[in-house]
C-alpha positions in Angstrom: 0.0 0.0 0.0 1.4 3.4 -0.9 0.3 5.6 1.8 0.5 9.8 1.1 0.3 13.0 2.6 -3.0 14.8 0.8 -3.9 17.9 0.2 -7.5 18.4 -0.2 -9.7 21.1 -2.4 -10.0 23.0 1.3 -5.8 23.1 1.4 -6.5 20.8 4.2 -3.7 18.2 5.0 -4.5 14.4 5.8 -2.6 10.9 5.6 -4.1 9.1 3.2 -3.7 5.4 1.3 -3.4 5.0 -2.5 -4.9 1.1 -3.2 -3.7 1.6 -7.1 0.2 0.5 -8.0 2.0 3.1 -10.3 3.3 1.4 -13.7 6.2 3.7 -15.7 5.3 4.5 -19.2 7.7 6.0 -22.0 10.2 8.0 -20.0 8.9 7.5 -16.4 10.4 6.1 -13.6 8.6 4.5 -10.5 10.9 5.4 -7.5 11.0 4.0 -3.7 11.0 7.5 -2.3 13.6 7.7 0.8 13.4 11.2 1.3 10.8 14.0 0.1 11.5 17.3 0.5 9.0 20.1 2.2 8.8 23.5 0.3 6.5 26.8 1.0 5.3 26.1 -2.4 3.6 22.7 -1.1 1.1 25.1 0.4 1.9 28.3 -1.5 0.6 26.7 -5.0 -2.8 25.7 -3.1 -3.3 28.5 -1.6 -2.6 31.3 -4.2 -2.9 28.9 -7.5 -5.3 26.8 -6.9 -2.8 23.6 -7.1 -5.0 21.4 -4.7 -6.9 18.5 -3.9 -3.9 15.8 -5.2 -0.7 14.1 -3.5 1.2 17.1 -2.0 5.4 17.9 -2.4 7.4 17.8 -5.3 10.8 16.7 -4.0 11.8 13.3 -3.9 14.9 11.3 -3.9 14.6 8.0 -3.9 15.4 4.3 -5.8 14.4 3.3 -9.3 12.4 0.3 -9.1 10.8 0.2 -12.2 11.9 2.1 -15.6 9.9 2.6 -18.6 10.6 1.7 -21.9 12.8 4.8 -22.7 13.3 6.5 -19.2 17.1 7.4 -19.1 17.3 5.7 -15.7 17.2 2.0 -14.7 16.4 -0.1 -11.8 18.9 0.4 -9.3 19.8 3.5 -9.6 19.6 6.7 -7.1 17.5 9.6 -8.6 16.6 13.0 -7.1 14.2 15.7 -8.7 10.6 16.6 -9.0 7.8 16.7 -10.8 6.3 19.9 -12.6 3.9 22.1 -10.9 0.3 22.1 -12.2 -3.7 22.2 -11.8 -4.9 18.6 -11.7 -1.7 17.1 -11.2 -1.8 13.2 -11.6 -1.7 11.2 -7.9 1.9 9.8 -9.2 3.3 13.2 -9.3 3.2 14.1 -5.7 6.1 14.1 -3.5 5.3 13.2 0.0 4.3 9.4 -0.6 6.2 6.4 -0.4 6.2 5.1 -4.4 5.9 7.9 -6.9 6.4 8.5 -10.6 9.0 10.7 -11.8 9.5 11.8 -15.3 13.4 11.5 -16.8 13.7 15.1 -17.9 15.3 17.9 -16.7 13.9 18.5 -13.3 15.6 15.1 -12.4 19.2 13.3 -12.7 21.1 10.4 -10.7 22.5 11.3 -7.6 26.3 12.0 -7.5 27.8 10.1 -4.9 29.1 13.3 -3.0 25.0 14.3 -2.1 23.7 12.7 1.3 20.2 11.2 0.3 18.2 13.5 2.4 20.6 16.7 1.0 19.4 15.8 -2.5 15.3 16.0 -1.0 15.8 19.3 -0.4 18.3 20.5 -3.4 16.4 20.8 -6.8 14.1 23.5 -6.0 15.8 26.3 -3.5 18.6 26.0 -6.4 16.2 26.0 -9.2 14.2 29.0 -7.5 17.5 31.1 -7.2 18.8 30.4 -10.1 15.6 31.3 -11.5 15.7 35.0 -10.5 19.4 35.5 -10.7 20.1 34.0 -14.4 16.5 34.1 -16.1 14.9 37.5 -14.6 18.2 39.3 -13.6 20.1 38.0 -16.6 23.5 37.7 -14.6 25.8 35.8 -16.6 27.4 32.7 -15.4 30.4 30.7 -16.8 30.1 27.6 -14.9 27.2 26.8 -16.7 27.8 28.4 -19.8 25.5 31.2 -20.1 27.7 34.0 -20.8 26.9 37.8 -21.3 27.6 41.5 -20.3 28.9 41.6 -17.1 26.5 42.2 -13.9 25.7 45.6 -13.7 26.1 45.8 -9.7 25.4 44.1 -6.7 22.5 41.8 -4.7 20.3 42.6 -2.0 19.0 39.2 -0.9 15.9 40.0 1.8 15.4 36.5 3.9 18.8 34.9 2.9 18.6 32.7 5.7 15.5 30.7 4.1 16.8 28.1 1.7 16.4 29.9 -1.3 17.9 32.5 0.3 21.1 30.7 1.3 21.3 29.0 -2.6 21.1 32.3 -4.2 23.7 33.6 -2.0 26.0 31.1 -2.7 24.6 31.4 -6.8 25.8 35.0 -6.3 29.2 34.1 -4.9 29.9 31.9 -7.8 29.3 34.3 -10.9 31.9 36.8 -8.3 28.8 39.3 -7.8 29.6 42.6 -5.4 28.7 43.4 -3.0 26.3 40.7 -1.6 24.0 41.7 0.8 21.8 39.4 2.7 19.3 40.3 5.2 18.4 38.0 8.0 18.1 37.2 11.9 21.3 38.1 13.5 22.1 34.4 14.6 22.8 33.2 11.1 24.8 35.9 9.7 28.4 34.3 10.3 27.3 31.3 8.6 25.7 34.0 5.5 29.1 35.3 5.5 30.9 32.2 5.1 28.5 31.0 2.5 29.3 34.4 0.7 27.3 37.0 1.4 29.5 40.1 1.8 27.9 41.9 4.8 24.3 40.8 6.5 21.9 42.7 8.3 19.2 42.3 11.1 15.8 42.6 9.6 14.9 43.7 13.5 16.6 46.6 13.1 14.9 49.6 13.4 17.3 51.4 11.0 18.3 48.5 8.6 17.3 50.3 6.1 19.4 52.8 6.1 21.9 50.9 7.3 22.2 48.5 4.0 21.9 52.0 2.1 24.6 53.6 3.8 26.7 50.2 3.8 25.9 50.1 -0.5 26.8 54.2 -0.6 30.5 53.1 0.6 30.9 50.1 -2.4 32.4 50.6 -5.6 28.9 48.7 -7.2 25.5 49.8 -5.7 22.4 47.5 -5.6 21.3 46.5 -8.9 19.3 43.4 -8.1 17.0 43.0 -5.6 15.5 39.0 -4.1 12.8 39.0 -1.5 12.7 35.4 -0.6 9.8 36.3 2.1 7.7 38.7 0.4 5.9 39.9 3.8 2.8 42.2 2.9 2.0 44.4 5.7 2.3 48.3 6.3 5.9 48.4 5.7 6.1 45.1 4.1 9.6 43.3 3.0 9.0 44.7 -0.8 8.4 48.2 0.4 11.9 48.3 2.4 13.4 46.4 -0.5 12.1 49.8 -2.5 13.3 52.2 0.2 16.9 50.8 0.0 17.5 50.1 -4.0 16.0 53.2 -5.5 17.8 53.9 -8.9 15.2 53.2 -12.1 17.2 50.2 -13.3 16.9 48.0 -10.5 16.2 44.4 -10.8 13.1 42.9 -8.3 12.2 39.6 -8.1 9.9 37.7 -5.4 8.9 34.2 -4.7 5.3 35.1 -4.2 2.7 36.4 -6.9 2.8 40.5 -6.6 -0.1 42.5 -7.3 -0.2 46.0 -8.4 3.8 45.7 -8.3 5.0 45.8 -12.3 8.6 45.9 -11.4 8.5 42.8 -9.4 8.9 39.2 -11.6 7.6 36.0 -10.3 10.5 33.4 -9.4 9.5 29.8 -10.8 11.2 26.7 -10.3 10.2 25.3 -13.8 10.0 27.0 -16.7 9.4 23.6 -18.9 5.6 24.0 -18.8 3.1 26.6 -18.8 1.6 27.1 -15.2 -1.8 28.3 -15.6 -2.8 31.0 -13.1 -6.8 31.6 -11.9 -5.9 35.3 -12.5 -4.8 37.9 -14.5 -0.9 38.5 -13.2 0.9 41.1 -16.3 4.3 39.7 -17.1 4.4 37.3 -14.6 2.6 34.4 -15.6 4.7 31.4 -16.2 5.1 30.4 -19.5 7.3 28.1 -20.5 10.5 28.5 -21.7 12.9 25.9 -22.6 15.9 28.0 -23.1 15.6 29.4 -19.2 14.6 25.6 -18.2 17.8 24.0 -19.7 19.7 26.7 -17.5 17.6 25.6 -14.5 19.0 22.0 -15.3 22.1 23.2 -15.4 22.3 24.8 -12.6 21.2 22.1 -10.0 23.5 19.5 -11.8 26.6 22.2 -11.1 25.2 22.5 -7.5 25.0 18.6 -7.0 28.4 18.2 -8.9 30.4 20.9 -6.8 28.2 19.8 -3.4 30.4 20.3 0.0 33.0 22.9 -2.1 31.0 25.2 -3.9 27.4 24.5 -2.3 26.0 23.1 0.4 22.8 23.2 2.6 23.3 24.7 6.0 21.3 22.5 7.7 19.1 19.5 6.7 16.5 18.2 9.1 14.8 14.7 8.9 11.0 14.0 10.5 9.9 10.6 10.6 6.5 9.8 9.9 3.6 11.2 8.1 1.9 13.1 11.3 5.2 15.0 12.0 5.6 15.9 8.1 2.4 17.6 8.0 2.9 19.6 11.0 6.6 20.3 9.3 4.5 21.3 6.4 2.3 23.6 8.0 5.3 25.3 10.0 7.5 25.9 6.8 4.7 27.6 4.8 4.1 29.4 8.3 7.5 30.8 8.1 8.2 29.4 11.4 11.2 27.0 11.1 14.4 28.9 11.2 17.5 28.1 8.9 16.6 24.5 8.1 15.5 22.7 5.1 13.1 20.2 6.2 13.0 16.6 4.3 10.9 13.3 5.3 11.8 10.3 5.8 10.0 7.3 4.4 8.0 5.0 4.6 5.0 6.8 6.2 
């Protein structure tokens, strides 16, 4: 029996049993999922997209124990990935269950040796996601993965770079040699910011942060030219607003991780860009449509991270629950914002 964590038309979370046994087709894969992977966007894409009532997660690594007749993997082997976001997503696709489908394209590759099992759970999308903003929307060259161009034309502000997109992006930033690279976060995780690359961090508690990041970016040789609100916070003086108050010049760069309303500047981060995501609104210039050009860089970039894992990149801190009542609580409390420097994976079965 292949039991799941559901997510239900109400964005309501429950453990639930799939009776049916997945069969691989064409390029698919049927993996024994050891690890899955808990993201905002588990909740986020019910909530705001209307990405509910199926299996919920996209993260998986796990073994091949099954491969279809021209899947690129085979029985045996270690595979990490996930599966496409969408409306009406097949059962198979869903992340937090103990057997699920994964398709052999390029949100999925064999794990290199170098990746602990749970580390590769949590990898695919904080990379994709940052790699997302910095190479697609803010068009920042980078050699390692052969997307070349003019060089940047400053440096990053990186609001909530203690969340794990947060911590990818900042070590993204370090490897295309971007400066300065500002990260804003609680005080307790700036030494480990700093020695993931950010150039100088700062306490969102701060009653004057920001004009201490402006007067910190008035004393570099680049100012801010690219701006990544991993938190997107609405409120009176939301997280956008400040990001606003401190990077002022007309060519700035803003990109969020939530949908922005009435904000034309901002650009939507996606982890995929292979397929359309249909929205149930109207969002100008942010809807994601796909394109296979940004997608291929998206590939690209989480097989550099996996390949140069524990020298180039790494995940702070990974942290396993066991059992399916403890994931959903996990779930709940990531897309609450209240777990603090951790990436979150389960451990399976259920």
């Amino acid at each position: 029996m292949n039991k799941c964590i559901f997510v239900d038309a109400a964005n309501e979370l429950s453990v639930r049993e799939i009776p049916e046994f997945y069969r691989p087709r064409g390029s698919q894969s049927l993996v024994k999922v050891r690890y899955s992977g808990i993201n905002p966007a588990d909740l986020n894409h019910t909530k705001h997209l209307g990405m509910n009532n199926n299996v919920c997660g996209y993260e998986i690594c796990g073994t091949v124990i099954e491969a279809g007749e021209t899947s690129r993997y085979t029985v045996g082997d270690i595979v990490f990935g996930s599966n496409k976001p969408g409306r009406s997503k097949p059962a198979y696709h869903g992340g937090h269950q103990d057997f699920a489908i994964l398709e052999s394209d390029t949100m999925s590759m064999k794990l290199p040796s170098q990746v602990p099992n749970a580390d590769a759970a949590a990898l695919g999308i904080m990379v994709r996601s940052a790699g997302d903003a910095l190479i697609n929307l803010f068009e920042i060259p980078f050699p390692a993965i052969n997307v070349h161009g003019p060089p940047a034309a400053g440096g990053l502000l990186v609001w909530g770079g203690a969340s794990a997109v947060g911590t990818a992006a900042i070590q993204l930033a370090k490897a295309m040699e971007l400066s300065p690279i500002f990260a804003v976060a609680s005080s307790a995780n700036h030494n480990t910011l700093l020695e993931l690359g950010a150039t100088k961090c700062f306490d969102y508690r701060d009653s004057d942060v920001v004009k201490l990041i402006g007067d910190a970016a008035g004393k570099e040789q680049n100012g801010i030219k690219y701006v990544f609100d991993t938190v997107c916070k609405e409120g009176s003086l939301g997280t956008m607003d400040l990001c606003e108050l401190i990077a002022t010049e007309k060519d700035v760069k803003f990109a969020g991780c939530l949908p922005q309303f009435g904000r034309p500047r901002w650009k939507l981060v996606m982890a995929s860009r292979g397929a359309d995501v249909p929205v149930p609104f109207e969002l100008p210039g942010q809807i994601g449509k796909a394109n296979m050009q940004w997608e291929s860089r998206l590939e690209r970039t989480v097989a550099w991270a996996a390949n140069t894992y524990g020298v180039q990149f790494r995940i702070p801190n990974v942290t396993i629950v066991k059992g399916a009542e403890r994931g959903i609580q996990a779930i709940r409390d990531v897309n609450e914002g209240k777990v603090n420097f951790a990436k979150i994976v389960i451990e399976h079965p259920l």
